[in-house]
C-alpha positions in Angstrom: -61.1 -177.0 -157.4 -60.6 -180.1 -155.8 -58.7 -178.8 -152.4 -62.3 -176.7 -152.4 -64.4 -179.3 -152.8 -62.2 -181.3 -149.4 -62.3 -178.1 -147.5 -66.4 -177.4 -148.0 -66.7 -180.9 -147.1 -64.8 -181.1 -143.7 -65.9 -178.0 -143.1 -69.4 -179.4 -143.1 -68.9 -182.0 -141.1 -67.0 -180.5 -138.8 -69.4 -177.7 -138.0 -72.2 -180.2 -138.1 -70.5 -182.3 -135.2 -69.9 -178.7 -133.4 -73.5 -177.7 -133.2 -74.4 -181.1 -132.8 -72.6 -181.4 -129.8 -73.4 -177.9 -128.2 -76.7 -178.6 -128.9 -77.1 -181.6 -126.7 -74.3 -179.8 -123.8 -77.2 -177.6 -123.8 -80.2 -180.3 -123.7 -78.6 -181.9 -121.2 -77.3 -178.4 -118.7 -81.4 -177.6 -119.4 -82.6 -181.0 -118.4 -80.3 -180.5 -114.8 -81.3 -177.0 -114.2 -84.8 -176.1 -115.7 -84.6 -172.6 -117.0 -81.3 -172.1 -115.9 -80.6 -170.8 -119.8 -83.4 -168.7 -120.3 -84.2 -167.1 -116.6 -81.1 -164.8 -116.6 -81.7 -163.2 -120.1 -84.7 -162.0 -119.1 -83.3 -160.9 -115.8 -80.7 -158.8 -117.5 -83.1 -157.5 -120.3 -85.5 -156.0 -117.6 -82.4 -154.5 -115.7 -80.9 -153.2 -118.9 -84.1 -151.6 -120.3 -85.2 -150.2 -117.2 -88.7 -151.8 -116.9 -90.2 -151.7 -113.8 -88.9 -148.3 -112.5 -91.2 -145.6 -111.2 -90.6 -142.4 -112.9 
């Protein structure tokens, strides 16, 4: 019970500092190029579903 209780807790904190850290890589790639993470998902959702084409 008491090698659980270690691992729940480094696991915790580990994946806290992860996210924490992809989180602001990502704040930071946004803040250089606006858009830049959204823009091409939407681009390859429109080629993908086929919106726009003339039947």
């Amino acid at each position: 019970m008491r090698d659980l209780k270690i691992y729940l807790s480094v696991a915790l904190v580990l994946s806290t500092l992860w996210f924490g850290s992809l989180v602001g890589i990502l704040i930071e790639i946004n803040s250089f190029f606006l858009n830049a993470l959204t823009f091409p998902f939407f681009i390859n959702l429109v080629i993908i579903a086929g919106w726009g084409e003339k039947d």
